[in-house]
PLY file of the C-alpha trace (Angstrom):
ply
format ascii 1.0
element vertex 76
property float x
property float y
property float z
element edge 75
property int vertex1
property int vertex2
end_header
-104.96 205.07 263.11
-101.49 204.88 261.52
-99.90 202.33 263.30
-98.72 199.25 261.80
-98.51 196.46 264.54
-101.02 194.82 266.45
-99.27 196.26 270.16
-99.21 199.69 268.65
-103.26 199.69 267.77
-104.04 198.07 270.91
-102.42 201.43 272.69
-104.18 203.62 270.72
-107.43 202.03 271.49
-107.25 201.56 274.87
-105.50 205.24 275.04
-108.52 206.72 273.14
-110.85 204.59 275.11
-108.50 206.19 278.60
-108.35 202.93 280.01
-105.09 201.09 281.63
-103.79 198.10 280.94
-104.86 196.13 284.38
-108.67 197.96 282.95
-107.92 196.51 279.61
-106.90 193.31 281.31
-109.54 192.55 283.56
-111.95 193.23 280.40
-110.80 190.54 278.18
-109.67 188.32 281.20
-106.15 188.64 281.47
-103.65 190.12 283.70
-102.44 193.77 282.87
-98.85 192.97 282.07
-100.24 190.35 279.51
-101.23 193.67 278.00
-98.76 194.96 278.15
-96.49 192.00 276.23
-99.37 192.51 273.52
-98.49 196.24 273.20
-95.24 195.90 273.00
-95.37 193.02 270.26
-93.64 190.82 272.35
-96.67 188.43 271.76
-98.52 188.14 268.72
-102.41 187.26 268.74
-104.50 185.02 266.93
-107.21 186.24 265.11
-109.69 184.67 267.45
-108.01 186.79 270.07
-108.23 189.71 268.30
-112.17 189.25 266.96
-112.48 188.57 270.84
-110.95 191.44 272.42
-112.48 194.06 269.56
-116.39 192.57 270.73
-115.02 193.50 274.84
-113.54 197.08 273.53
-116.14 198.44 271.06
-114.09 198.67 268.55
-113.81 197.05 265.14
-111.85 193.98 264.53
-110.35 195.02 261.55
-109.12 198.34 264.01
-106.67 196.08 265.22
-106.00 193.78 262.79
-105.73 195.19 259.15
-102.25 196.24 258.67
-100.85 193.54 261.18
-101.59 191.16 258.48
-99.04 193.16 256.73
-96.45 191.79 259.44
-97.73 188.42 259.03
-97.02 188.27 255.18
-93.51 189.33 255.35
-92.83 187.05 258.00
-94.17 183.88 256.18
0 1
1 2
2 3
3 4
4 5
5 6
6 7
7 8
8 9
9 10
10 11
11 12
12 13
13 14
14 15
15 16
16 17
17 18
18 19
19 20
20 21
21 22
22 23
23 24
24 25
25 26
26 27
27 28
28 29
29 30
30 31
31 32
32 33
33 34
34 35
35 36
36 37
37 38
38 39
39 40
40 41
41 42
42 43
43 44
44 45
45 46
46 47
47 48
48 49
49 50
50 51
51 52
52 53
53 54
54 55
55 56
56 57
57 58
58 59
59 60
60 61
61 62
62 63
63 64
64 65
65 66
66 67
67 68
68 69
69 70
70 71
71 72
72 73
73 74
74 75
């Protein structure tokens, strides 16, 4: 993965996993166009979110998280 924002991994993980974002939603209890906020970093998670969502999705935390903490830094 070579995105560098939460919202962009998020995509590419539900994209690889071919799920949509009401699929993705329902999954990690939310409605679809909260996903869709997410992906479009409109909304910015915590980290319990993200540890959270990466257990429902089968995917690594770090997947979604390690270069948004790049974002964080330069925002602080």
């Amino acid at each position: 993965m070579k995105s560098n924002s939460f919202g962009k991994r998020l995509t590419e993980v539900r994209k690889d996993k071919k799920m949509s974002q009401d699929e993705v939603g329902k999954l990690v209890g939310v409605h679809g166009a909260v996903i869709g906020r997410y992906e479009r970093d409109e909304v910015k998670p915590s980290i319990e979110i993200v540890h959270s969502w990466s257990k429902l999705l089968k995917c690594p935390w770090i997947t979604l998280w390690a270069l948004q903490t790049r974002y964080w830094k330069k925002t602080l």
